[in-house]
C-alpha positions in Angstrom: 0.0 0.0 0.0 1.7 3.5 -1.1 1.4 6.0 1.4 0.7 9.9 0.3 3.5 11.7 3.1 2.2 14.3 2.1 -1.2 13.9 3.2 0.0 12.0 6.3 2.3 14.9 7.2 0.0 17.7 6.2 -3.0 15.2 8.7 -0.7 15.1 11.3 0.4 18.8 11.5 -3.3 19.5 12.1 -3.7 17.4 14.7 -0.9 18.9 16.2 -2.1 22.4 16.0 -5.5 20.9 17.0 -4.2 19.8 20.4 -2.3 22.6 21.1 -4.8 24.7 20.3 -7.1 22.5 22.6 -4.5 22.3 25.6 -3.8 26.0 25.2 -7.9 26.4 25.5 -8.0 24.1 28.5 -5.4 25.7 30.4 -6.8 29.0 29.5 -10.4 28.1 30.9 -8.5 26.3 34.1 -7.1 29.6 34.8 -10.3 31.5 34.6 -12.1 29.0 36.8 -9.0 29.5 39.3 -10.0 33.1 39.4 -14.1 32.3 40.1 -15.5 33.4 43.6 -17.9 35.8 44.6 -17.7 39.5 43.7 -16.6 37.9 39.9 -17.9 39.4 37.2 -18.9 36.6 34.1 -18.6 38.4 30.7 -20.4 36.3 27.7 -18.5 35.1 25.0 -19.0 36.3 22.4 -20.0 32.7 20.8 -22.5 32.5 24.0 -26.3 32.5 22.2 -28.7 31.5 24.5 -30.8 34.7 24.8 -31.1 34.6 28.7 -27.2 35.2 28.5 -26.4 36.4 25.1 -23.8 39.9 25.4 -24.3 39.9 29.1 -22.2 40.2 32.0 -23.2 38.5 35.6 -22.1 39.0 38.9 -21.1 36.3 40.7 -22.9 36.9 44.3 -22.1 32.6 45.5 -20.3 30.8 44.6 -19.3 27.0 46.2 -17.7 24.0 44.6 -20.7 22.1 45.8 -23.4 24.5 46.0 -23.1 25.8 42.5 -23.3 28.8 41.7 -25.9 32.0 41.4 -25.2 35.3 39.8 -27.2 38.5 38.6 -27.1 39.7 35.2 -26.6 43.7 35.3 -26.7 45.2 32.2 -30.3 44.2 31.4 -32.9 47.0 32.4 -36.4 46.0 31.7 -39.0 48.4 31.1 -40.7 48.4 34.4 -40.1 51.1 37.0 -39.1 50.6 40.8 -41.4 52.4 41.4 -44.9 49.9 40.2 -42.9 47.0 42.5 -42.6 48.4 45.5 -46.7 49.0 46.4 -47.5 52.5 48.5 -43.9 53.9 47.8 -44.3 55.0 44.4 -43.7 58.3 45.0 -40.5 57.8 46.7 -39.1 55.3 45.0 -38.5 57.5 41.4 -38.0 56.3 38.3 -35.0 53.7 38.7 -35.6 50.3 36.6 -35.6 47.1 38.2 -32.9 44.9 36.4 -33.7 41.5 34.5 -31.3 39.2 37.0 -31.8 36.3 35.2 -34.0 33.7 34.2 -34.7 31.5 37.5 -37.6 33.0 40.1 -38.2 35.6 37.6 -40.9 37.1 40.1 -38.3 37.1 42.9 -36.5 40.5 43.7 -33.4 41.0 45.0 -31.0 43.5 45.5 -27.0 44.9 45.6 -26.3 47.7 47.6 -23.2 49.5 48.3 -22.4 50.7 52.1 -19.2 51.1 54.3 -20.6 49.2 56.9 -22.4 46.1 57.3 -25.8 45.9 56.4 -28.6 43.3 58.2 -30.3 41.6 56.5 -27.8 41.7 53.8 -24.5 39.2 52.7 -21.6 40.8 51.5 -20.0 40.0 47.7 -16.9 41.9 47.5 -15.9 44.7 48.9 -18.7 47.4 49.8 -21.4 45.9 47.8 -23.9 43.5 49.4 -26.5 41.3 48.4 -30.0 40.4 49.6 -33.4 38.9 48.9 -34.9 40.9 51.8 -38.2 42.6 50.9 -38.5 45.1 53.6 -34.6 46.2 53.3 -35.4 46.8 49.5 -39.0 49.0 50.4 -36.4 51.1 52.9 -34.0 51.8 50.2 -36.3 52.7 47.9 -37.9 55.1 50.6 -35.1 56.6 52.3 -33.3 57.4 48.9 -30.2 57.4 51.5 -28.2 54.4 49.6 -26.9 53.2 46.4 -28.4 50.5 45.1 -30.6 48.1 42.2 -33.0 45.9 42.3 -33.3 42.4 39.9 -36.1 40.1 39.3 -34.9 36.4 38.8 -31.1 35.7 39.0 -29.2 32.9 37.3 -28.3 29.4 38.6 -25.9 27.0 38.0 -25.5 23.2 39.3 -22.2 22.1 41.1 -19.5 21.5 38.0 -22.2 23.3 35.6 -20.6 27.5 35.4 -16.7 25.5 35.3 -17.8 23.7 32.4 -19.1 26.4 30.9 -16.2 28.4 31.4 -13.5 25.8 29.9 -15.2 25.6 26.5 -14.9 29.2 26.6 -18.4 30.1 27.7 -17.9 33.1 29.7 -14.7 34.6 30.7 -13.8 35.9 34.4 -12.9 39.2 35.7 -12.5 40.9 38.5 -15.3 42.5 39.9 -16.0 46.4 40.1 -18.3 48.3 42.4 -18.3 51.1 40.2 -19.4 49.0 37.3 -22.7 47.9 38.7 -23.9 51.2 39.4 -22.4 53.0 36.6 -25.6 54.5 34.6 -24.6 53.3 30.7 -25.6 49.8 31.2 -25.7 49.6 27.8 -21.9 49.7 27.1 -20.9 47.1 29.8 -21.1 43.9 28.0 -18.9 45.5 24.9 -16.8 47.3 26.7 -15.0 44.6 29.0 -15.5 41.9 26.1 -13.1 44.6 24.6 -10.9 44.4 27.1 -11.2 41.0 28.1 -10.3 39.9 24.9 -6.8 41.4 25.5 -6.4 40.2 28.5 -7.5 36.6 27.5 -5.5 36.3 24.4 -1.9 37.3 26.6 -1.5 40.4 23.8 1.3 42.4 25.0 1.9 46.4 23.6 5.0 48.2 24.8 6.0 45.7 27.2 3.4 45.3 29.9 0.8 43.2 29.6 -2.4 44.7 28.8 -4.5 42.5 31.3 -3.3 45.0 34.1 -5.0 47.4 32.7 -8.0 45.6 31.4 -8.5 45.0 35.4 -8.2 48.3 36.5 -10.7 49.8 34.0 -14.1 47.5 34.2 
């Protein structure tokens, strides 16, 4: 039996590349899960097309190798008003939207607030932001007017093992959380602008000698 080299070389190359592309994916994604916790933010890839997720960024509020994982999606303002939720205070409340969390409980609300000390009835994420599915803490926040903070309806949920594996095919990508993100007023631009920046850091690109991933987590 003759044997085409040529066709066996040019076969074999590509599963070389192939694998190396795959291990260099794999450690890539095993990195990324490294850097999962709460106060994370998930930014979709840009491959990602189920609509509950499709361009958007979560943040990570628990996180537990065998609790799963749950997250609220922040750049997805629906079209309903604090404001009609929150009964007898709509006068107080304004005109603030309540966030589309995620898919899971879609009638449930919760909320992240940011204070510098602790709040009851309220679990910290990271830093000065906390999170909580208390009812009457959201109805005093929305009364008072005294602290920064969102409301979401639904968040997302993921199984033990289910978020890593999405992250190693390349999924979502993590970074570092912000404060300043999740209360920034252009909700809009979130999802673009850290896939922007993300995609950077992810791909190891260096300009002028530092890396640009230093950067990329200083500016979400």
């Amino acid at each position: 039996m003759r044997v085409n080299w040529c066709l066996a070389l040019t076969t074999l190359a590509a599963v070389a590349v192939g694998g190396a592309a795959a291990s260099a994916q794999s450690s890539r994604g095993q990195k990324q899960i490294e850097r999962l916790e709460a106060g994370s933010f998930l930014v979709a890839g840009r491959e990602l097309r189920d609509p509950n997720f499709r361009e958007t960024v979560v943040l990570v509020v628990e996180h537990g190798r065998r609790e799963g994982a749950v997250g609220l999606v922040i750049n997805r303002p629906s079209a309903v008003d604090l404001s009609r939720v929150v009964g007898g205070e709509a006068e107080t409340a304004g005109a603030d939207p309540v966030f589309l969390g995620g898919p899971v409980e879609p009638l449930e609300l919760t909320l992240l607030m940011r204070s510098r000390e602790p709040v009851e009835r309220a679990d910290p994420v990271f830093d000065d932001v906390f999170f909580s599915s208390d009812r009457g803490l959201l109805e005093e926040l929305a009364r008072s007017r005294s602290a920064t903070f969102r409301a979401y309806a639904g968040y997302a949920g993921w199984a033990p093992g289910q978020l890593e594996l999405e992250i190693s095919v390349g999924g979502w990508h993590v970074m570092d959380g912000r404060a300043e993100t999740l209360f920034e007023q252009s909700t809009d631009k979130i999802w673009s602008r850290l896939i922007l920046l993300g995609t950077t850091e992810w791909a190891g690109f260096r300009r002028g000698g530092p890396t640009l991933c230093r950067a990329c987590r200083a500016s979400p």
